[in-house]
ROBA-48564 format. One record per residue: residue number from 1; z, y, x of N, C-alpha, C, O in turn. Coordinates in nm, 2 decimals, decimal comma, m for minus. Layout:
% ROBA-48564
REC  resi  n_c3  n_c2  n_c1  ca_c3  ca_c2  ca_c1  c_c3  c_c2  c_c1  o_c3  o_c2  o_c1
REC  NUM  Z  Y  X  Z  Y  X  Z  Y  X  Z  Y  X;
...
***
This chain:
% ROBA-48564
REC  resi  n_c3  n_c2  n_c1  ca_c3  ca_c2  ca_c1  c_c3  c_c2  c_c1  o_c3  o_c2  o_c1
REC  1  m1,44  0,89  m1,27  m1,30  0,85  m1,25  m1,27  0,83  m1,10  m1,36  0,82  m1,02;
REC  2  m1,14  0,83  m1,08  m1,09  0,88  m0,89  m0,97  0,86  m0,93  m0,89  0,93  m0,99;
REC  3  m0,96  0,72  m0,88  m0,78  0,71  m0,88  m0,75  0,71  m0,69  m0,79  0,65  m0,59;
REC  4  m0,64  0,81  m0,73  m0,55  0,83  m0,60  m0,43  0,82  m0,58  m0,37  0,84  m0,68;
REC  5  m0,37  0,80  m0,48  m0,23  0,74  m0,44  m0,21  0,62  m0,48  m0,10  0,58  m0,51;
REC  6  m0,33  0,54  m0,48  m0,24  0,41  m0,54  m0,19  0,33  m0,41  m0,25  0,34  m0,31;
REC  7  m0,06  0,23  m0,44  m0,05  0,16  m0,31  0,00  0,00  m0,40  0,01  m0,02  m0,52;
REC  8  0,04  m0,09  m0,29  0,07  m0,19  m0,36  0,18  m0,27  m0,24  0,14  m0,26  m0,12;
REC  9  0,29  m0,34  m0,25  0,36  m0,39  m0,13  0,32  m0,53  m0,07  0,34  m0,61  m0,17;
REC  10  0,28  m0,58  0,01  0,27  m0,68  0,08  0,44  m0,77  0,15  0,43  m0,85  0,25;
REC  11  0,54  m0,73  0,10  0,64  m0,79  0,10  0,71  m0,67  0,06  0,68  m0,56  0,08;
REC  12  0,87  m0,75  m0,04  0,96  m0,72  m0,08  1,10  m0,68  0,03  1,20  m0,62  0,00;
REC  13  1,06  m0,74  0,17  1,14  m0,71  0,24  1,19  m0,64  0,33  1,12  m0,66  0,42;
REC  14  1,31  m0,54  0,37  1,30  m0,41  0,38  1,35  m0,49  0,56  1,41  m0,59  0,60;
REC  15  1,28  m0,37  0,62  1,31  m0,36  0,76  1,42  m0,34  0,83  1,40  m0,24  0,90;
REC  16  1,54  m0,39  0,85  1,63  m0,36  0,92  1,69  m0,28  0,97  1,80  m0,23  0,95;
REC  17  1,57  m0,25  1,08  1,58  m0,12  1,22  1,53  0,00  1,11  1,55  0,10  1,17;
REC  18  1,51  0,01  1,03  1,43  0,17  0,96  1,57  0,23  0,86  1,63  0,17  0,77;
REC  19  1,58  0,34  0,91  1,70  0,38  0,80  1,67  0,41  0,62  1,76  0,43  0,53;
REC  20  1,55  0,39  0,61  1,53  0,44  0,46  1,47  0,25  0,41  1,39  0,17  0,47;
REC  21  1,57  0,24  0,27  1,55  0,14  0,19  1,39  0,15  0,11  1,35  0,25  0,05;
REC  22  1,31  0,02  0,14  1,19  0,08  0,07  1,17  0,11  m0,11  1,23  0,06  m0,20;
REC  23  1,07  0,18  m0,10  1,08  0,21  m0,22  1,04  0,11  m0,33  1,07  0,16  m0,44;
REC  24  0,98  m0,05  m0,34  0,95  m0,12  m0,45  1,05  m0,27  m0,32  1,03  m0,31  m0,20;
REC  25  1,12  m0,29  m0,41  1,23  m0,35  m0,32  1,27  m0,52  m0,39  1,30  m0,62  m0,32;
REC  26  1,26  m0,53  m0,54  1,26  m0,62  m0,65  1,12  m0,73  m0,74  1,00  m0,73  m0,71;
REC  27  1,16  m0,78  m0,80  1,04  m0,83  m0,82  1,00  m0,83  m0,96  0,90  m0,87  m1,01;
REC  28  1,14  m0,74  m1,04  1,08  m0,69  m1,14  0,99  m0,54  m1,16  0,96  m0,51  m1,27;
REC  29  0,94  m0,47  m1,05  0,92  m0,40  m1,02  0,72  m0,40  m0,99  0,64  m0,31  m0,99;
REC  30  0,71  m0,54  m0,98  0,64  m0,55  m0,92  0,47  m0,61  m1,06  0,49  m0,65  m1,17;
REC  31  0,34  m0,59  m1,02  0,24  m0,63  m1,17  0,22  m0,77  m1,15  0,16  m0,83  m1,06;
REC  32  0,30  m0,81  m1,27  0,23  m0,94  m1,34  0,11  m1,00  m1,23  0,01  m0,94  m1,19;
REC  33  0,14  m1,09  m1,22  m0,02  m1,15  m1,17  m0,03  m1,12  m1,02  m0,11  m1,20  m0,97;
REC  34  0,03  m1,03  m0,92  0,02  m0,96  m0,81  0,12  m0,98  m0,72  0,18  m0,88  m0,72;
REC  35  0,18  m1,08  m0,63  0,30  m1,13  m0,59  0,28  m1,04  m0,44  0,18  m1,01  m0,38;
REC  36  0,42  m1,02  m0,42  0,43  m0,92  m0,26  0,42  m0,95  m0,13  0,50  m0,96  m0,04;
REC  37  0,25  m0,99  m0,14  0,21  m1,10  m0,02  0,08  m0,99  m0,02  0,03  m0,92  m0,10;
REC  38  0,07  m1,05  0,14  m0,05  m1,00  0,19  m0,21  m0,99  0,08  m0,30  m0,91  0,08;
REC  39  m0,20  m1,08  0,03  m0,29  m1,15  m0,04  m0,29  m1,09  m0,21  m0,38  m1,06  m0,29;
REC  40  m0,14  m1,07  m0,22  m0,18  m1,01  m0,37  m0,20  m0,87  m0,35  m0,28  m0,81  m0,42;
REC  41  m0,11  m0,81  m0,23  m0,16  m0,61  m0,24  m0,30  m0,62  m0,21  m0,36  m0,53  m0,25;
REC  42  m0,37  m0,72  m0,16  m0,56  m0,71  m0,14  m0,58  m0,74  m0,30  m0,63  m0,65  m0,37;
REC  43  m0,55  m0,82  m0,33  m0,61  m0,84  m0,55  m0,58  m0,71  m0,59  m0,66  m0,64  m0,64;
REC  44  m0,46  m0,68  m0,56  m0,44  m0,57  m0,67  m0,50  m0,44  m0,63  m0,50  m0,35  m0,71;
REC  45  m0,56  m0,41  m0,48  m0,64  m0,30  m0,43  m0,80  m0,35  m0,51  m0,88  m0,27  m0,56;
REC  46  m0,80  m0,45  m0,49  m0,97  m0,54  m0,60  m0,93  m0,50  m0,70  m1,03  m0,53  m0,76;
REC  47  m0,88  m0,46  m0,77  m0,85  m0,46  m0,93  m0,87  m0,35  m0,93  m0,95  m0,32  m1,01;
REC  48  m0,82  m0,28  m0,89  m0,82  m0,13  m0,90  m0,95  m0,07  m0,85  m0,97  0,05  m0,89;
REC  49  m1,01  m0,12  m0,78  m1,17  m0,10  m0,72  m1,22  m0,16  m0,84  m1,34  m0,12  m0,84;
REC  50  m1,21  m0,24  m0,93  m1,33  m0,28  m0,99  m1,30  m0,24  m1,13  m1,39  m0,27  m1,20;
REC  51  m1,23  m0,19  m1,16  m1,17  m0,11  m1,28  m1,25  0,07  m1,28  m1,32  0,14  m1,36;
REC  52  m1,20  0,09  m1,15  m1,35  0,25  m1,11  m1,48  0,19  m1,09  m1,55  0,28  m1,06;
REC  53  m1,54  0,08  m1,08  m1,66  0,06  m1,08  m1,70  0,04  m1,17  m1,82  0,06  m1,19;
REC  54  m1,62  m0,02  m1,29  m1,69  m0,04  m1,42  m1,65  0,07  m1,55  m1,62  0,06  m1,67;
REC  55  m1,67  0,17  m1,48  m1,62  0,29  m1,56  m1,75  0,32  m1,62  m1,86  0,28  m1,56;
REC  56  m1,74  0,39  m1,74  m1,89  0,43  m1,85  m1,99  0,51  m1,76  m1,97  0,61  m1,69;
REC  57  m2,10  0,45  m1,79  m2,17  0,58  m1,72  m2,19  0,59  m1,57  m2,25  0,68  m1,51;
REC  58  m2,13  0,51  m1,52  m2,17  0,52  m1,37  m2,05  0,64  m1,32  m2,06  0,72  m1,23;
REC  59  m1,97  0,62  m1,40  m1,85  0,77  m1,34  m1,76  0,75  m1,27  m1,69  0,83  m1,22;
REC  60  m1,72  0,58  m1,24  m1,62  0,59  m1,12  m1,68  0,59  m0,96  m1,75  0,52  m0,89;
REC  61  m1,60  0,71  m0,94  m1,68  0,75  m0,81  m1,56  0,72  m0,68  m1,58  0,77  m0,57;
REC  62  m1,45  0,63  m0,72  m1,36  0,58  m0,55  m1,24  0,60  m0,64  m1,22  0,65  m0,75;
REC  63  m1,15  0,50  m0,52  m1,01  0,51  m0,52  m0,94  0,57  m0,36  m1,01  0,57  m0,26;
REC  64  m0,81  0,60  m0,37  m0,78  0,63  m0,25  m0,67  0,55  m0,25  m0,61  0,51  m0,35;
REC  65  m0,62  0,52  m0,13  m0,52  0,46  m0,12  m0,41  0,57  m0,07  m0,45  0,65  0,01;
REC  66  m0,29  0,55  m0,12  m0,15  0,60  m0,03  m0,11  0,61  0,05  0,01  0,56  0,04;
REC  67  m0,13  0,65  0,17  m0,07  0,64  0,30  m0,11  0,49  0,37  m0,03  0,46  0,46;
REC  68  m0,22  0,42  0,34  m0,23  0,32  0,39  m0,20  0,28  0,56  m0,19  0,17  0,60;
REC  69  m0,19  0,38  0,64  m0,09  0,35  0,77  0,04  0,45  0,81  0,06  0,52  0,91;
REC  70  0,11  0,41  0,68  0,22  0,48  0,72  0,34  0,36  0,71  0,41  0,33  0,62;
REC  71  0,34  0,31  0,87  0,45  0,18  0,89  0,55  0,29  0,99  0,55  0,40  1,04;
REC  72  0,63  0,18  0,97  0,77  0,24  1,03  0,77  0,24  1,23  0,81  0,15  1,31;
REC  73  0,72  0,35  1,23  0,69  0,33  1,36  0,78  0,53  1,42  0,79  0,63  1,34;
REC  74  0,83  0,53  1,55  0,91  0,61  1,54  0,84  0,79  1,53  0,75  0,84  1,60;
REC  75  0,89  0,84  1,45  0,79  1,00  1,42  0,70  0,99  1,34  0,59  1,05  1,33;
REC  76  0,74  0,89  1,25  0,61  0,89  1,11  0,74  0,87  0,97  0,74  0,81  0,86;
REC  77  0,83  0,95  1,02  0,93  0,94  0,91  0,89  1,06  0,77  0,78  1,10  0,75;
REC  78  1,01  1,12  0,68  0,98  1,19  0,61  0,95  1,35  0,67  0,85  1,43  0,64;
REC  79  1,09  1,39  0,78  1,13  1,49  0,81  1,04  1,52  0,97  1,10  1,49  1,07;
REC  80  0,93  1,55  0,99  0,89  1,61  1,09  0,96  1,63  1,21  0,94  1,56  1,30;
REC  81  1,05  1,74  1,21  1,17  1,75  1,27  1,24  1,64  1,35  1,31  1,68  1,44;
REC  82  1,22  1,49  1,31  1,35  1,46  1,28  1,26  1,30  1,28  1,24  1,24  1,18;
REC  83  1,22  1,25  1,41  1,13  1,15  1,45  1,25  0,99  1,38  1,19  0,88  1,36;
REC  84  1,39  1,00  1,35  1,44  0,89  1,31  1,47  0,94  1,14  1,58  0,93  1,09;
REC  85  1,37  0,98  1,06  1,36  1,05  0,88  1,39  0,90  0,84  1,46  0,88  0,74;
REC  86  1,32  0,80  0,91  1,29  0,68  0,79  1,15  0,72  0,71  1,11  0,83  0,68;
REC  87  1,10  0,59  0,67  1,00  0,58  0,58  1,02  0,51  0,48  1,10  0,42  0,51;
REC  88  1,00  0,52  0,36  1,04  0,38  0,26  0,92  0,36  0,19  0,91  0,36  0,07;
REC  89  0,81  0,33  0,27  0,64  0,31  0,21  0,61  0,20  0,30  0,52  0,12  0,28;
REC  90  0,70  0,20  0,41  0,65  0,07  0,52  0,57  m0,03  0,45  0,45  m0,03  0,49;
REC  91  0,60  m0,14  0,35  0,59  m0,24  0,27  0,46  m0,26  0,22  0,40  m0,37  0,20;
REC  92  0,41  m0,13  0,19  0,32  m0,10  0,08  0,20  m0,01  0,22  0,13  0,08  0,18;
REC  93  0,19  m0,04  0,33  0,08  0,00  0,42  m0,01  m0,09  0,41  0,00  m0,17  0,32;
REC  94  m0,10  m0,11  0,47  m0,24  m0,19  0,49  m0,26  m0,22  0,66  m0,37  m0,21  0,72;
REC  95  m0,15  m0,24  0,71  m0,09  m0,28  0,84  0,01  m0,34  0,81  0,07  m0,32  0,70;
REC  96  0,06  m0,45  0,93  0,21  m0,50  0,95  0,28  m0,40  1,03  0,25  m0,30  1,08;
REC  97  0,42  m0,49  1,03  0,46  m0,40  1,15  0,41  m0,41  1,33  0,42  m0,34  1,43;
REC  98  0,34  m0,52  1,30  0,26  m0,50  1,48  0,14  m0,46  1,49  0,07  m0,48  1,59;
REC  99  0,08  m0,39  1,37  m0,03  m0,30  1,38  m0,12  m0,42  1,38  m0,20  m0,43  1,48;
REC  100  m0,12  m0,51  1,30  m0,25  m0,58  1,27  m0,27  m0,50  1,12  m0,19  m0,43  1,06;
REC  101  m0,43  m0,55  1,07  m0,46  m0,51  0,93  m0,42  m0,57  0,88  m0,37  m0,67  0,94;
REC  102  m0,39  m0,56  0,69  m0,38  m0,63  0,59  m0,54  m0,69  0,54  m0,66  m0,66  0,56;
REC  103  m0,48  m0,79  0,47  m0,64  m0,86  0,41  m0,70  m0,72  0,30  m0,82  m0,70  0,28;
REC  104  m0,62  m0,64  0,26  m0,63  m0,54  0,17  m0,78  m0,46  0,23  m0,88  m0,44  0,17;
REC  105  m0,72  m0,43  0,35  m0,85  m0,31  0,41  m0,98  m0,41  0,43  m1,07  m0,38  0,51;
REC  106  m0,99  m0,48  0,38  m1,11  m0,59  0,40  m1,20  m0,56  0,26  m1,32  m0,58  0,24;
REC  107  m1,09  m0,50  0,17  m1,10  m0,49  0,01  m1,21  m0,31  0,01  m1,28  m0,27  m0,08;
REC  108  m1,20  m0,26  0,08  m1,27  m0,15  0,14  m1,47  m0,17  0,14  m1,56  m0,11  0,08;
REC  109  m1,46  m0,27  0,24  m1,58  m0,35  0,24  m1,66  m0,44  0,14  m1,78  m0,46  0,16;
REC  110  m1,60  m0,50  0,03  m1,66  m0,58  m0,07  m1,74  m0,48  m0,15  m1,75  m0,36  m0,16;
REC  111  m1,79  m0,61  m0,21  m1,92  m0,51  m0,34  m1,82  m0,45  m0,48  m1,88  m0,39  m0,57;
***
């Protein structure tokens, strides 16, 4: 088992200066148990790591995360071309916006 693209938001709140609204924006939106804090996108990256570890047989072999450094920084938009595209994943990186880590990428390292 190989789950990929997963991501999860570390806030619900959208950036100002970025032209594109993010994409998980509500809090109905969001899993049970997993609030849009630094702290819950690291649980819910654990959960998902430990769900492929206890797969039958020794068959979960990783997860990948989604774009985990894709923050709203200028030329990391949709459109190549076009360095002001907007991002709407900002939320859901494993960085802030001042390029510190999330507790998440710590979730990389655990057993």
């Amino acid at each position: 088992m190989l789950i990929v693209e997963t991501s999860y938001p570390w806030t619900l709140e959208d950036d100002p200066d970025h032209a594109w609204e993010n994409v998980i924006v509500a809090p109905s939106q969001l899993v049970v148990g997993y609030p849009a804090t630094p702290e819950g996108q690291a649980a819910n990256f654990r959960a998902i790591q430990d769900v492929v570890a206890s797969a039958p047989g020794g068959r979960g072999i990783g997860v990948v995360a989604w774009e985990p450094a894709w923050t709203a920084v200028e030329g990391a938009g949709w459109d190549p071309d076009d360095p002001a595209s907007g991002n709407a994943w900002e939320n859901q990186a494993m960085w802030d916006p001042d390029g510190r880590p999330s507790p998440a990428l710590d979730e990389y390292e655990a057993d």
